[in-house]
N, C-alpha and C positions, 0 to 999 in steps of 0.2 A: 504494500500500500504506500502509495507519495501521500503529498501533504495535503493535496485536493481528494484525496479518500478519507482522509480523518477530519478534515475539513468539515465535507457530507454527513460523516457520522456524529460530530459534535452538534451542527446543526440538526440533521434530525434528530439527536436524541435530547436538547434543548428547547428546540421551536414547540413540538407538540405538548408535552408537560406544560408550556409557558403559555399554549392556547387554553387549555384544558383551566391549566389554574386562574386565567383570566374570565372565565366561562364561572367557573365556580365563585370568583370573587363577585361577580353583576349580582349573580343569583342569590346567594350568601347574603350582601347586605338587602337587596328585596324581600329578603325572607328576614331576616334582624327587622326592618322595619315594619313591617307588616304584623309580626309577633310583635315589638313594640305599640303598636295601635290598640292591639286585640287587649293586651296585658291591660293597658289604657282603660279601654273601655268597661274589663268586666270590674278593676277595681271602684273605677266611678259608680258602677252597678250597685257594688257594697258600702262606699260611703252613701251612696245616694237611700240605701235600704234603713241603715242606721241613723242618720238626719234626719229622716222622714219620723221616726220612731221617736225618737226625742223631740221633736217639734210638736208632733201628736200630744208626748205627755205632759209639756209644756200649756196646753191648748186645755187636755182635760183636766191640770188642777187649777188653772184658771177658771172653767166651766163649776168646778167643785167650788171653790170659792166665792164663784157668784150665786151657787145653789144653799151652801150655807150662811152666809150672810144677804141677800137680797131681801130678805125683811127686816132688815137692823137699820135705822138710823146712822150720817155720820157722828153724832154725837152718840151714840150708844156703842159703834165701834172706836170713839175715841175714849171710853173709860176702860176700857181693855185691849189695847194696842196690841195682845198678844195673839196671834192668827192659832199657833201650835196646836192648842186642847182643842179647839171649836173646829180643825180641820184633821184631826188627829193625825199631825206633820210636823214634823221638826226641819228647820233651813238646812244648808251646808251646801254641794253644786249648787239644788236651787231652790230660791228661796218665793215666797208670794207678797206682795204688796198693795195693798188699797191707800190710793190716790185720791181726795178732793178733786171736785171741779177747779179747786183755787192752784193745783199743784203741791197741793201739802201730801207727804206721807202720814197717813192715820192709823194703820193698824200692818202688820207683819210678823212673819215668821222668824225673823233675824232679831237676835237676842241684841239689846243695848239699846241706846237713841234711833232717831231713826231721823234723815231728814226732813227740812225745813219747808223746803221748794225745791219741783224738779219739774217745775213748768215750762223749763226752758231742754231739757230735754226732745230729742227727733220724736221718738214712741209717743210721749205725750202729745205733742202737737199732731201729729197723726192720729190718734186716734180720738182727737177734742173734734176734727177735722171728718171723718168718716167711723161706720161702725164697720164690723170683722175686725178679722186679727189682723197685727202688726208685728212685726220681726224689723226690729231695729239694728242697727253696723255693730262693731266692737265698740268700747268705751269703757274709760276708768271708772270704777267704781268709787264715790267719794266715801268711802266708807272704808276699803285696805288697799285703797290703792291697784284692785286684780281686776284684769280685762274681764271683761262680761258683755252680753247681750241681752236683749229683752223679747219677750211674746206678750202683747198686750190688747187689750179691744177695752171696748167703752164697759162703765158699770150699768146694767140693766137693758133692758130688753127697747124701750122705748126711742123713741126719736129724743128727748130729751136729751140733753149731756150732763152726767150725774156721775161722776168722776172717770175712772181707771183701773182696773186689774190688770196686775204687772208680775208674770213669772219670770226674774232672772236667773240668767246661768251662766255659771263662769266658764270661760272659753279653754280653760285648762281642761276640762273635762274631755277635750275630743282629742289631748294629747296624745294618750294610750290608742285610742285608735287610729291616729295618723302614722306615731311611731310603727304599727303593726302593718301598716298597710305600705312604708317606708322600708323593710325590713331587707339589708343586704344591699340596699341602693341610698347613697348619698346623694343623688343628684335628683331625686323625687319634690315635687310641688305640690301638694294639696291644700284645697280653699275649698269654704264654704264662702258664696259671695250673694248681695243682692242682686234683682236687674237693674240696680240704675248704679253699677259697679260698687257698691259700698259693701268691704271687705268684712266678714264675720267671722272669721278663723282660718289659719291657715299652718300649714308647717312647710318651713322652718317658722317658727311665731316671728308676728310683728313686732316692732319697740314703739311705734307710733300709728294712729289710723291712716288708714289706707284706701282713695277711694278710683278706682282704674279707669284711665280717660277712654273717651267716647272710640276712638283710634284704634285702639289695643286689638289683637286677636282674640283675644276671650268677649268683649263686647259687640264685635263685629258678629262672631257665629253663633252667640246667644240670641241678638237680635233675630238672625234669621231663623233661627229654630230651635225646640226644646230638648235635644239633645241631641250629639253629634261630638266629632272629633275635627279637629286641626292641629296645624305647624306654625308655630309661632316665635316671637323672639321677646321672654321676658321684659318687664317693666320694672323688676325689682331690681334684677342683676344683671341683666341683657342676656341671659345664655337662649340657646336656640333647644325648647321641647315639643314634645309631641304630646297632645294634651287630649283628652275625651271629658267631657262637661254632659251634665243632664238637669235639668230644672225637678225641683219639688212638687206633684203635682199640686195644684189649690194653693201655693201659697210662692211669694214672691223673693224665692229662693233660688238659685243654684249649686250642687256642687262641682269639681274641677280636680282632675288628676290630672300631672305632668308627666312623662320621662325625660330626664336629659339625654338630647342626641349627641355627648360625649359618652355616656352610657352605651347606648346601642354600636356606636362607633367601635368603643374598648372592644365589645363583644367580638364584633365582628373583625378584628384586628385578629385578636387571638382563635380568632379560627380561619382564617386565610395563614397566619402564622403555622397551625400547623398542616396545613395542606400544603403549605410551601415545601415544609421537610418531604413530604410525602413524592410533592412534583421532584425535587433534587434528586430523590431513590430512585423517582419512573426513569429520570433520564440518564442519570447513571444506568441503569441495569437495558431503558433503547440505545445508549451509547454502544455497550460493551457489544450486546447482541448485532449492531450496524456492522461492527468489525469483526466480529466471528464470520459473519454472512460474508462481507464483501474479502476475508479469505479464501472463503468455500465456491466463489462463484463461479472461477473458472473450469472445476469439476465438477461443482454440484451447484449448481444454481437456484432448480426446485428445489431440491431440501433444504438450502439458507432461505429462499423465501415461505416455505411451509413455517421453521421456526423463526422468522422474525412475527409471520402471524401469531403464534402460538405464543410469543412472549408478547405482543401489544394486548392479545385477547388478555392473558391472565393480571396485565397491570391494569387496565380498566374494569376488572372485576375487583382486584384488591382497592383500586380507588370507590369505588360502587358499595361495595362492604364496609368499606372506614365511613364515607357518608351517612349510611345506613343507623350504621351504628351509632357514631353520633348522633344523628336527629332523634334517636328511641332514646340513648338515654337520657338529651336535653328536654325530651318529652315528659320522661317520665321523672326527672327532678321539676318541671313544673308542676305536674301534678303531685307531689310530694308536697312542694313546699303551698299550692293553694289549697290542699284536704288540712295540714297542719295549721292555718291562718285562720281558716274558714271555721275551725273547730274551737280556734280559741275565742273566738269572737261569736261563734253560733248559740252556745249556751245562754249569753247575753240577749244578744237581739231576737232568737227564736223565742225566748220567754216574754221578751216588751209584750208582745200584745194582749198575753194571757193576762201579765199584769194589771195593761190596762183595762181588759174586760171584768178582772174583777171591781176594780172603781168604780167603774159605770154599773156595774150592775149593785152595788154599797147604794151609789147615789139612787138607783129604782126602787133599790128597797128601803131604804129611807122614805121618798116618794110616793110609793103605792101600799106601803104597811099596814093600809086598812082597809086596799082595795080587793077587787073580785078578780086582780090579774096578777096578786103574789104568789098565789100556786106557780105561774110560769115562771118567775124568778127567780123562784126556791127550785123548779127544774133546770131551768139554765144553768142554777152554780153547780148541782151535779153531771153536767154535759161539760161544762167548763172544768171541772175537778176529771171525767173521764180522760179530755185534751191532754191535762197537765200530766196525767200519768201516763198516758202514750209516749208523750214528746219525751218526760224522763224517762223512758225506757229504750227509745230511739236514740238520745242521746248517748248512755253509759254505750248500747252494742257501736254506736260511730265512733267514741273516743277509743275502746276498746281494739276494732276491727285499723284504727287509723293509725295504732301505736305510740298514743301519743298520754294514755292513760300513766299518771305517777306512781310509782313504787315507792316504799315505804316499811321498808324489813326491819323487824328489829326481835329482839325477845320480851317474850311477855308469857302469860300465864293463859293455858283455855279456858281455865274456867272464869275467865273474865268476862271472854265471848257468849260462853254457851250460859251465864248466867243472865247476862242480857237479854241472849237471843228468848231465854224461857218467860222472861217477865213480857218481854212483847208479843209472846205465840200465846201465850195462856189466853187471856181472853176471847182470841180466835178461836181457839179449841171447842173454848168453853161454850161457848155460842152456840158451836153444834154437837155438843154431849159429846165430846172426845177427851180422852184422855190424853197428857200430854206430860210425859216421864222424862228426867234427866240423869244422870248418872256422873257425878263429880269427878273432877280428874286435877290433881295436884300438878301435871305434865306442865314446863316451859318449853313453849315452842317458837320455833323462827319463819315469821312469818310477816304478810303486813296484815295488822287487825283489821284495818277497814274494809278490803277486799276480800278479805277471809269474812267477816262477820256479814258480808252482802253475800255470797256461796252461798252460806251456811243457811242465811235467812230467806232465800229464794228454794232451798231444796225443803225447810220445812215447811213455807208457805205451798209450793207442789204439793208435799205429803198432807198435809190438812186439806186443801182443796178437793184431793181426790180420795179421802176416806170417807165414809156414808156409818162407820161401826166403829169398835173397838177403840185407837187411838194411835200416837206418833210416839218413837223414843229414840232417845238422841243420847251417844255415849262413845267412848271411847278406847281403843284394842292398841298396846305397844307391838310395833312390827320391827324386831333391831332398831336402828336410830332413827324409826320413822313413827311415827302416835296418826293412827286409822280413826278418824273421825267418821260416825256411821248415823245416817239419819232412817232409822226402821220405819216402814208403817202395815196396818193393815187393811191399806186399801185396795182398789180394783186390780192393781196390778200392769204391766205393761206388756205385751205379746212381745214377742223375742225377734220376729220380725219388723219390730220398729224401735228396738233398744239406739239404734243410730241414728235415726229422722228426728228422735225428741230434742238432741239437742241443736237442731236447723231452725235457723228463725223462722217462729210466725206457726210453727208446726204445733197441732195438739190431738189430742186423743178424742175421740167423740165430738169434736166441736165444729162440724160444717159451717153453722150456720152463723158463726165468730160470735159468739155470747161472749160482750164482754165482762159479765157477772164472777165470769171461770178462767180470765187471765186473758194476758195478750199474745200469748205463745213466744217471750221473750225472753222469760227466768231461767232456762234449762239451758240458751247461749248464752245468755252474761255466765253465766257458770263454770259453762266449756271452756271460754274463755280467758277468765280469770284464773281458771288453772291451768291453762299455757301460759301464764304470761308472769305467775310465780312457780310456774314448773312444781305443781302439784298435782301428781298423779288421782284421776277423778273415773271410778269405776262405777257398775251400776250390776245387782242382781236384782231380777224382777222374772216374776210367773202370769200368766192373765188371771186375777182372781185370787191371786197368792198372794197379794202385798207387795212392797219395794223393799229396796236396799239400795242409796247412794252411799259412798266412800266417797273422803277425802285424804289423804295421806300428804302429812305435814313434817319437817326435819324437829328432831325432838333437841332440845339443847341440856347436856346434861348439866345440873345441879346438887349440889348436896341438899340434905332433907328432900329430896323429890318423893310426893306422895303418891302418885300416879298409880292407877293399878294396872294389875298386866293383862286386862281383859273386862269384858263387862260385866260387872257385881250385879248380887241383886242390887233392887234400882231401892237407890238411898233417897231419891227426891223426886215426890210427884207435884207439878207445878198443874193439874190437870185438874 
């Protein structure tokens, strides 16, 4: 070979790697961006869910407020300034305030003085001005000096103007979820803002109010719609994001998530970074093969070109497979890190609404306490009490199934548990002529109590459920350094061909037609569960018609004085 053969092979074994990784660079960042939008959008989704939810309960103890005081005089709420007892509410985020038509504060939740005039407040004049709610900017509280905002509408129902009801709330409160929703990324914006740009929280927090000219990219795309995304270039700090905004519905709000496109940029660097390594190996190994070939060609010409095919085929497979794989796992650390975000924040926001239905429904019964429509009230709250223990139950199997549930081992005594667990079965029991036996046990074991003591309290609540005679007994068998926590009963039994479906969510025995009187078919996999996840082996004998037997097997920690006995005694304690 002269120099115009190595020539040839250096370029082709450089040019096509350098298209290739040029191909992958377009595409790369169109794909960084576009994932950038999305990410945008769905977190604006969740600040926009939890906004709404706070503004709501802002609105309903305002409503409460005007329902317990609307027959008071301002002079009957000025001899007792104190809102607390008469709302059964104590201040702290947020607090309530009754306003005079004159701008005086006259009665509140916030312990100490209270002011003088706040006539000259936005909210005020707003709502002297028109009735509905108001949602006034950030501002200093003259009171400790912390940013707050306000939810306000007129007092009373009338066209009259008869002062102001005023829930504030400190703007620190939406720290913890901005942080959360920031998490791993410095270069993130979030804002809750008005439409007429007047700022109401944001992170990184303001030092001063903030109200964003007419000009700006966030005013421009709000005006033309209530939610959407664009590319903009900061007003705080000039940097260039990619932002998704969505209005509040009903109320004159929006929220706003940023990414910085030095963010996305970083990303996308370091993955052209390493598809560069990757292009230097293609062309190293099309170099090498250029010259093996153009040795071989004046004897074997088809055979150096069969194997130069055969090596280009197999480096664009191994470039095909690194792709591959990358995109599956940056897939699947997104969905990691949003099931872990969404969970810490889910127990919160999933609950607001229960919350708030139970208020409203306080305020109906208060209301109709002598009418002919409290029967439905008094059914609501147990339709609402059905809700709440669904969602708890939904909850534990998602935190559970997410990995993200805390452990908590330490050593302790069982019969701390199973004395617990007896005072709160007994009544159950009792209720329907069951007996309900315990059998004491001196054993320390290593374990976490709270997740042990929820096992233990779902496998007796099963066994009480599902006896109709006789009763439940609960006791405990040393196994070498393991202590067999056993929950007996003598009820229906379980057929042997569905010893493994019981603990599948949602699964139950006889129950077609989902009576939720008999459970939600959710106790038998928080169980399962939880004994993977402290690695305690969870056994089951059962006959149709014979009775159960669940096991638990716990590490025993040895003791001196350990009284524990080596087997179940007769039974020394009927709690039954």
């Amino acid at each position: 070979m002269d120099w115009r053969d190595y020539g040839k092979a250096i370029a082709f074994g450089g040019v096509l790697p350098a298209m290739a990784l040029g191909m992958v660079a377009l595409t790369g960042w169109q794909d960084r961006v576009a994932d950038a939008y999305r990410d945008a959008r769905k977190n604006a989704d969740l600040l926009h869910e939890h906004v709404s939810r706070v503004l709501e309960n802002q609105e309903m103890m305002v409503e409460l407020a005007e329902a317990r005081t609307g027959g008071l005089s301002w002079d009957e709420l000025g001899e007792n300034r104190d809102l607390g007892p008469l709302l059964n509410f104590s201040g702290g985020l947020l607090n309530l305030f009754l306003i005079d038509p004159e701008g005086r504060m006259v009665a509140g939740t916030r312990t100490g003085p209270l002011l003088e005039d706040v006539s000259d407040r936005d909210f005020f004049a707003r709502s002297r001005a028109s009735p509905g709610f108001h949602v006034s900017g950030a501002f200093l509280s003259r009171f400790d000096d912390d940013w707050i905002y306000v939810v306000a509408r007129r007092r009373g129902r009338g066209d009259r103007f008869d002062g102001v009801i005023a829930a504030s709330m400190r703007v620190s409160y939406f720290t913890s979820i901005f942080q959360r929703l920031n998490e791993g990324n410095a270069d993130v914006r979030v804002a809750i803002v008005r439409v007429d740009g007047e700022v109401i929280a944001s992170h990184p927090s303001l030092e001063a109010p903030l109200k964003l000219g007419a000009q700006t990219g966030f005013m421009q795309a709000t005006r033309a719609a209530d939610a959407g995304s664009f590319r903009s270039v900061a007003q705080v700090d000039g940097k260039e994001r990619i932002y998704a905004f969505r209005k509040i519905e009903g109320r004159p709000v929006f929220v706003s998530f940023g990414i910085g496109l030095d963010t996305v940029i970083a990303g996308w660097r370091e993955r052209i970074l390493a598809d560069s390594v990757m292009a230097v190996m293609a062309a190293a190994v099309l170099t090498m093969a250029y010259i093996m070939v153009a040795n071989r060609m004046a004897t074997d010409r088809e055979r150096g070109a069969k194997l130069e095919a055969a090596v280009r085929e197999r480096t664009e497979e191994a470039e095909r497979r690194c792709r591959e794989a990358e995109a599956a796992r940056a897939e699947a650390d997104r969905a990691n890190h949003a099931k872990a975000r969404f969970l810490a924040a889910a127990s919160h926001d999933l609950r607001q609404p229960f919350q708030a239905l139970r208020l409203y429904l306080e305020v109906l019964r208060n209301r109709l306490a002598d009418s002919d429509s409290f029967p439905a009230v008094e059914m609501a709250s147990k339709a609402l009490e059905s809700g709440e223990e669904l969602l708890a139950a939904l909850l534990d199997v998602s935190t559970l199934e997410a990995g993200v549930t805390p452990v908590h081992r330490k050593a302790f005594a069982v019969q701390d548990v199973l004395a617990s667990l007896a005072n709160e079965s007994a009544p159950v029991a009792a209720a329907k002529n069951l007996s309900l036996r315990v059998v004491p046990s001196g054993a320390i074991i290593d374990s976490d109590p709270v997740l042990l003591a929820r096992m233990l309290r779902n496998l007796v609540v099963n066994a009480i459920r599902y006896t109709r005679n006789g009763g439940v007994l609960i006791g405990c068998r040393r196994r070498g350094d393991r202590l067999r926590i056993e929950v007996h009963d003598s009820g229906v039994g379980i057929p042997a061909a569905e010893h493994a479906l019981i603990f599948e969510d949602f699964y139950q025995i006889d129950n077609e037609a989902r009576d939720r009187s008999i459970g939600l078919g959710l106790g038998l996999s928080v169980v399962s569960r939880c004994a993977r996840l402290l690695d305690h082996p969870l056994s089951l004998r059962s006959t149709e018609g014979g009775g159960s037997l669940f096991a638990i097997e716990v590490p025993l920690v040895p003791a001196s004085g350990d009284r524990g006995q080596p087997g179940l005694q007769p039974l020394a304690q009927d709690v039954g």
